[in-house]
N, C-alpha and C positions, 0 to 999 in steps of 0.2 A: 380764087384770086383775092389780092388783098384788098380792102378800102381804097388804096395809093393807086390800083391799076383799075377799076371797075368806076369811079366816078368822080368829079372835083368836087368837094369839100367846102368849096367858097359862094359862098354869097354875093351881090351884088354890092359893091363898095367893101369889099374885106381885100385881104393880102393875105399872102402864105408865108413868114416866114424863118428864118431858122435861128433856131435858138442858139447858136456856135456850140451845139453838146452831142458829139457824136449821132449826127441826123435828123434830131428832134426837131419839130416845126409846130408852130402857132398859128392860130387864126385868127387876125387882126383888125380893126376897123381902120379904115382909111384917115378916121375923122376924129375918131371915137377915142377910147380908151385901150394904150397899149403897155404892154409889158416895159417895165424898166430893169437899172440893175439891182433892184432890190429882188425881185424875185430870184435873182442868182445866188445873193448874199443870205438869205432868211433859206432857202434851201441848203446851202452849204452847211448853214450854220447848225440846222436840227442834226440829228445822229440815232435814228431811230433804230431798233432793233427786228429784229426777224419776226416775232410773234408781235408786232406792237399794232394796235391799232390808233389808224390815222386820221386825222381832220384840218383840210386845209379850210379853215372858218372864212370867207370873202374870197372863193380861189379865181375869179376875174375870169383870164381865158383859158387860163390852164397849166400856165406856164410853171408855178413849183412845183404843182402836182407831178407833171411831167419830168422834171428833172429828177425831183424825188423816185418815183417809179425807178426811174432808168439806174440813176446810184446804187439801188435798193430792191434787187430785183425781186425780193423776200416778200416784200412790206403788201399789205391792201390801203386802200386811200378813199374817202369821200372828200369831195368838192360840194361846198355849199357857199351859193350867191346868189344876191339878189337880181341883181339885174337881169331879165329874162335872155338880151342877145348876148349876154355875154356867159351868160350857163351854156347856151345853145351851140356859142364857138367852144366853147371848152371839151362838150359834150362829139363835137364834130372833130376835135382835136385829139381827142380820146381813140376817136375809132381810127383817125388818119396816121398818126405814131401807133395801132396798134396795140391800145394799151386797154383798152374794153374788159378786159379780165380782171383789170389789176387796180383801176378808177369806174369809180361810180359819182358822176356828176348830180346834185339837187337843185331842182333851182327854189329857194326859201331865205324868205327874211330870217337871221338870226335875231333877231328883238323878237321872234315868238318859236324861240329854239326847244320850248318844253314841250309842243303839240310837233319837232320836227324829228328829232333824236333822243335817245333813252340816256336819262340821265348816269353820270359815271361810266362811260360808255368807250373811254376814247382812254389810249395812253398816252398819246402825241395831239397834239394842236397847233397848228400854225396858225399863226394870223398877222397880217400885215393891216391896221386901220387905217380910214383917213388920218390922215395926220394934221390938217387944220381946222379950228373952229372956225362958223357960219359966219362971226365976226372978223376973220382974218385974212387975208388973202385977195385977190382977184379972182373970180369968180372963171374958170372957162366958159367960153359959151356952148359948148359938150357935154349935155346932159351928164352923156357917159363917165366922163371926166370930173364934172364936180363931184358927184357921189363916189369915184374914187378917192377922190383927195380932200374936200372936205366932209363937214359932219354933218349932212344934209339925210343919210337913212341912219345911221348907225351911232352913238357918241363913242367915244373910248371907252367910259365907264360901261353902257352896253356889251361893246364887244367883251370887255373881261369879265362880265357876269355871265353873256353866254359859255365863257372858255369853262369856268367853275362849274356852271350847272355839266358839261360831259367831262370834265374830266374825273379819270378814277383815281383813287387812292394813290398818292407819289405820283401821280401822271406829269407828265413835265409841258409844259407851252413854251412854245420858242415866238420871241414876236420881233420886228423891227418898227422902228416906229424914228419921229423925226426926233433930233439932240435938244431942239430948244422947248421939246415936252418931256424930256428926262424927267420930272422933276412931278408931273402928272401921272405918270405911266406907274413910276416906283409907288407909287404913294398908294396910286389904283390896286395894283395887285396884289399889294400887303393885306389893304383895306378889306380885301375879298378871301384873302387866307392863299394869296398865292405867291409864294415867296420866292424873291427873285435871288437866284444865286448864281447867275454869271452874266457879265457883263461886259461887252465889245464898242468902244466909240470906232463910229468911221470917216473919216477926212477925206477931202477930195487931193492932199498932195502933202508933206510934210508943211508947218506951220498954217497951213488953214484950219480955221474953225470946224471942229467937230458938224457933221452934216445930219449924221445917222447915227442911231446904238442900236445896236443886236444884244437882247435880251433872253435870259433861259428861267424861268421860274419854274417852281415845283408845288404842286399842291399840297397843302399844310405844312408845307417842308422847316425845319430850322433856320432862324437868324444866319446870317453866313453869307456875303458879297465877297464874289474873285471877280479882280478886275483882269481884264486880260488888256496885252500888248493893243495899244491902237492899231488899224488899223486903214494905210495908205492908198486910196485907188491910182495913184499914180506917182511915179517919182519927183516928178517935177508940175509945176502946171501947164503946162504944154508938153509935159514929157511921155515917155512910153508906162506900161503899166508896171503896178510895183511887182517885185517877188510875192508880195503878200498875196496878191493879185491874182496872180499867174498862179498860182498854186493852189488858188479857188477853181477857176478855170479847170487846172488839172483834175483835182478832186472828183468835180463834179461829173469830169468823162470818165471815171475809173470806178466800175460796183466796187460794194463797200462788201468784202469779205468777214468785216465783221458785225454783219449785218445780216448776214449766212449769203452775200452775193458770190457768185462765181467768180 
């Protein structure tokens, strides 16, 4: 019998729930730290290959891992995060979508990634970082939440030293990160030898301010920026979602046959 029929999954104060991706489900804290639409966007956006090995670097509860797996039904994946309940939802989300074969959950600080994983080790990296400094923002009062979103365990420059120490030769990192650190992020990953060559703004509706970019770097890679088409989560701002959108959405329910998915 599966994990789904022999026992609940959930904790006291979590939630079960669904990721809109052909069945997938999350295990979430009530209070805590939950999935947004970045992990849809930062999963959609990698394109990992069949032999490629993966690393979602701060994978939270589980959620790109999870959609990754499912896209890509080829790929192997680790999860590495620090926070210890939220390694343990992921680790429990793992076995609940069935994917125990295909994800292996760590729970480990990346700031001492050389005593966690062998260096040059990974062709793929994801990572979404906080996106604000200690000096910016309001504060949640959710443990769990501030160390998502601002730079309370991790800085930026951190996380992209740990992406270089595993990745291997041409390895590629795909990251999302906020629009108004464009300008921090690019400069980081040069700085480190890891050279960004595509680039996605994302807007919440035509003429609003860019919110998000989805980034693709390459280890040691050539000079060379593609910008690509922005971007719209919706048509209007109270409108429905855009085609652009929709088309994420679809993606992400359909394996990637060139990825060796069925």
């Amino acid at each position: 019998m599966s994990p789904r029929e022999t026992e609940s999954p959930l904790r006291m104060g979590e939630s079960l729930d669904n990721l809109g991706i052909s069945g997938l489900k999350v295990i979430q804290s009530l209070t805590g730290f939950r999935y947004s639409m970045d992990a849809l966007l930062l999963a959609q956006w990698a394109a990992p290959q069949s032999t490629d090995r993966v690393l979602d670097l701060g994978c939270g509860n589980g959620a790109i891992a999870f959609l990754l797996a499912h896209r890509h039904p080829h790929i192997r994946i680790i999860g590495l995060e620090v926070q210890p309940a939220l390694a343990d939802r992921a680790w429990r989300g793992t076995r609940f979508n069935g994917l125990q074969s295909r994800i292996e959950i760590m729970e480990g600080d990346l700031r001492q990634i050389r005593g966690l994983l062998p260096a040059s080790s990974f062709d793929m990296v994801l990572c979404n970082p906080p996106y604000r400094e200690l000096s910016r923002g309001r504060l949640s009062p959710a443990l769990e939440i501030q160390q998502a979103k601002h730079e309370l365990t991790v800085t930026l420059q951190e996380a992209i030293a740990a992406i270089r120490y595993v990745l291997a030769p041409k390895g590629r990192a795909h990251l999302i990160y906020h629009a108004s650190r464009l300008t921090d992020v690019l400069s980081g990953l040069r700085a480190d030898r890891l050279e960004p060559k595509m680039l996605r703004l994302v807007h919440s509706y035509p003429g609003a301010e860019a919110e998000l970019c989805l980034i693709e770097a390459r280890r040691d890679g050539r000079p060379g920026l593609q910008i690509l088409a922005p971007l719209f989560v919706y048509q209007t701002r109270s409108g429905p979602l855009s085609p652009g959108m929709e088309a994420i959405y679809h993606s992400l329910a359909t394996s990637d046959v060139r990825s060796g998915g069925a």
